[in-house]
C-alpha positions in Angstrom: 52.0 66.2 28.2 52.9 65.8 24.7 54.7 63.5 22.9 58.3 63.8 21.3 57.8 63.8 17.4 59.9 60.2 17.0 57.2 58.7 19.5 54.2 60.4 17.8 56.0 59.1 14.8 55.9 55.9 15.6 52.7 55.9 17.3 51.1 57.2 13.5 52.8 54.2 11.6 51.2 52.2 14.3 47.6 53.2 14.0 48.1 53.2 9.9 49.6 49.9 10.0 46.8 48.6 12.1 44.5 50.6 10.0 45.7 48.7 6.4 45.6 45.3 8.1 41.8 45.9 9.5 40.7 46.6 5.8 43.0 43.8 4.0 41.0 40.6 3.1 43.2 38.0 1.4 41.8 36.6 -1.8 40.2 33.5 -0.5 38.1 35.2 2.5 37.1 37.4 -0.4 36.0 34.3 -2.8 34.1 32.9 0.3 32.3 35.8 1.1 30.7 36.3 -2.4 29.7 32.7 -2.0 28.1 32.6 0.9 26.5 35.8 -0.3 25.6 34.1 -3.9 24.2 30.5 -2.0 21.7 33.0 0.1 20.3 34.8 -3.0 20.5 31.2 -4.6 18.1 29.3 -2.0 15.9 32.2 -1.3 15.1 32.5 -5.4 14.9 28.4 -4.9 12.9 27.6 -2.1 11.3 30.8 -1.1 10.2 32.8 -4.2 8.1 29.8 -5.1 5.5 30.7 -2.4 6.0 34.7 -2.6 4.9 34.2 -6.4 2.1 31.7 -5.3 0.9 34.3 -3.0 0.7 37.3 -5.5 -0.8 34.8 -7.9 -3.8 34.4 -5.1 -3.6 38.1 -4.7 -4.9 38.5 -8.3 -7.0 35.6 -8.4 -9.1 37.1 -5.7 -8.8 40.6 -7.1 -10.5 39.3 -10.6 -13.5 38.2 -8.3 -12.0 34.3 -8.6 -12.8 31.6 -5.9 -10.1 29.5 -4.5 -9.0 27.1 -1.8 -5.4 27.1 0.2 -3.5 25.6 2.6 -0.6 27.3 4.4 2.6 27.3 3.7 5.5 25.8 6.0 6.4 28.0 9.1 9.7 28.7 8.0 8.5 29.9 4.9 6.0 32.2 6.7 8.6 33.5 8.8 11.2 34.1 5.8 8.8 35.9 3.9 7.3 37.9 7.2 3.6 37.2 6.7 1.2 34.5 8.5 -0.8 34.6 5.1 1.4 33.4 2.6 -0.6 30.0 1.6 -0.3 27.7 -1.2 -2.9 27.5 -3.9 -4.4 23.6 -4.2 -7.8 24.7 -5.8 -9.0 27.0 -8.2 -12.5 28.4 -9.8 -11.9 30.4 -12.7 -15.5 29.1 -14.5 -17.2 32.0 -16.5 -20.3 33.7 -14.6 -23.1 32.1 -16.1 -24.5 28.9 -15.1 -21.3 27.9 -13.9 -20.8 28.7 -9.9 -17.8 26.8 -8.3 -18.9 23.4 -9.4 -15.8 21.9 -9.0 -14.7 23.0 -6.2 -18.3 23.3 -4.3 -18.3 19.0 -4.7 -14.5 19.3 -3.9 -13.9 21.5 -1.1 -17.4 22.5 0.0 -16.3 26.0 -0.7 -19.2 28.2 -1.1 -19.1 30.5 -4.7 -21.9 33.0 -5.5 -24.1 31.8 -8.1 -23.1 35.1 -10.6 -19.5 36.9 -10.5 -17.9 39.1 -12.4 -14.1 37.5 -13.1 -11.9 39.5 -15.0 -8.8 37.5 -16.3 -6.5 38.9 -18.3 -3.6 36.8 -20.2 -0.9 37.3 -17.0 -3.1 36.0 -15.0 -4.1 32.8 -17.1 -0.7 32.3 -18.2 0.4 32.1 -14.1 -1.9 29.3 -13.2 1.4 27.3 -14.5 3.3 28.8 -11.3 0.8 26.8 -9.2 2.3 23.4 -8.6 0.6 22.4 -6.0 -3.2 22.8 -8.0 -5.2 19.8 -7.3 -8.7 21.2 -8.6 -8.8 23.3 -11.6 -12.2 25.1 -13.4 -12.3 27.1 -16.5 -15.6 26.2 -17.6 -16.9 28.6 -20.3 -13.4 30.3 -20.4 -11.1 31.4 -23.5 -9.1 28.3 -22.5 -7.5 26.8 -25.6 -4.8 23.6 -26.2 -1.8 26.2 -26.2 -2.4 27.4 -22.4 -3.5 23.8 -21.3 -0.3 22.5 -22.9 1.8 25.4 -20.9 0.6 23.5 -17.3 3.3 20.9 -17.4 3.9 21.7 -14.0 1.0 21.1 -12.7 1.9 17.5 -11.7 -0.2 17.0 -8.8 -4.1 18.0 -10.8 -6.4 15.5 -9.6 -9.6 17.8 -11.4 -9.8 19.5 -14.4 -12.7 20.8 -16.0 -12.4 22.6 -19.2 -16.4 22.3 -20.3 -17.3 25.1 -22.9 -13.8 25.9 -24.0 -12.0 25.9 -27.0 -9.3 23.0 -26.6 -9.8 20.3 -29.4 -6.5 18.6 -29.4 -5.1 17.0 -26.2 -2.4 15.3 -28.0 -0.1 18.3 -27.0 -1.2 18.4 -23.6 1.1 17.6 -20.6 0.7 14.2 -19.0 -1.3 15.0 -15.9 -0.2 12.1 -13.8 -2.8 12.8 -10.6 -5.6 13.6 -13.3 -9.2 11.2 -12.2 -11.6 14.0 -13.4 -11.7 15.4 -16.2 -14.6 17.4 -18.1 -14.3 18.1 -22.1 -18.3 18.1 -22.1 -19.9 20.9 -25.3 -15.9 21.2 -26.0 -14.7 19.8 -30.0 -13.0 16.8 -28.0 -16.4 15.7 -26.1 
């Protein structure tokens, strides 16, 4: 059975009518959607990206043959991000591979270094420590470490341990404040 042309008419304006209101957004649904949208970006690149970046950051550490201690990160975060290993970096053993074998953080954190290790740091790496807030333990004996990297760390609120022995720093005036800081070694360094 087929329809008469004024009903199949009818029927098409129907379905096209139906059709334009399906597809029309009014102006304010519009502005809320892009905002909900914009807030999601906003607190992933807030609260989320933090410990993504931490994590690379460990990823390279441990690639350049460096020793360091972590904790894990929240479970939410470990679910955003997808992975059970995504940790946050509290100490750190960047010392050059001579004498030098995890002093720190052996006394610290009992973690257990090789005595000689080949660690290969280039500038992205050292210039990333600053992404670490959460450091509490921090060696760069015998490194390239001067008072322009050191006094890039102001974020590094919560360093209890710092030992820059054998370094090049020789002016801690322009260092940040380390608030947490109760160790600190400047030993064969032009401060001590």
């Amino acid at each position: 059975e087929t329809l008469p042309t004024s009903q199949r008419m009818r029927f098409v304006m129907k379905l096209r009518s139906l059709s334009r209101r399906l597809f029309r957004f009014r102006l304010l649904t519009l502005v809320i959607f892009v905002t909900l949208i914009a807030l999601t970006f906003g607190a992933y690149r807030a609260f989320v990206a933090p410990y993504v970046l931490q994590n690379e950051i460990r990823l390279a550490i441990k690639a350049a043959g460096g020793a360091y201690e972590t904790e894990p990160a929240p479970k939410w975060v470990q679910f955003l991000c997808g992975a059970e290993d995504v940790c946050i970096v509290t100490k750190l053993d960047l010392a050059e591979n001579y004498y030098y074998h995890g002093y720190e953080l052996t006394h610290h954190c009992d973690l257990v270094v090789p005595h000689y290790r080949e660690i290969n740091i280039d500038d992205d790496l050292l210039t990333a420590i600053r992404d670490l807030p959460d450091l509490q333990a921090l060696n760069f004996a015998g490194r390239e470490v001067d008072d322009e990297l050191v006094a890039s760390w102001s974020q590094l609120t919560k360093l209890q341990s710092l030992n820059l022995a054998d370094t090049l720093v020789a002016d801690p005036r322009h260092w940040p404040d380390f608030p947490a800081l109760h160790t600190l070694d400047l030993s064969r360094t032009a401060i001590g």
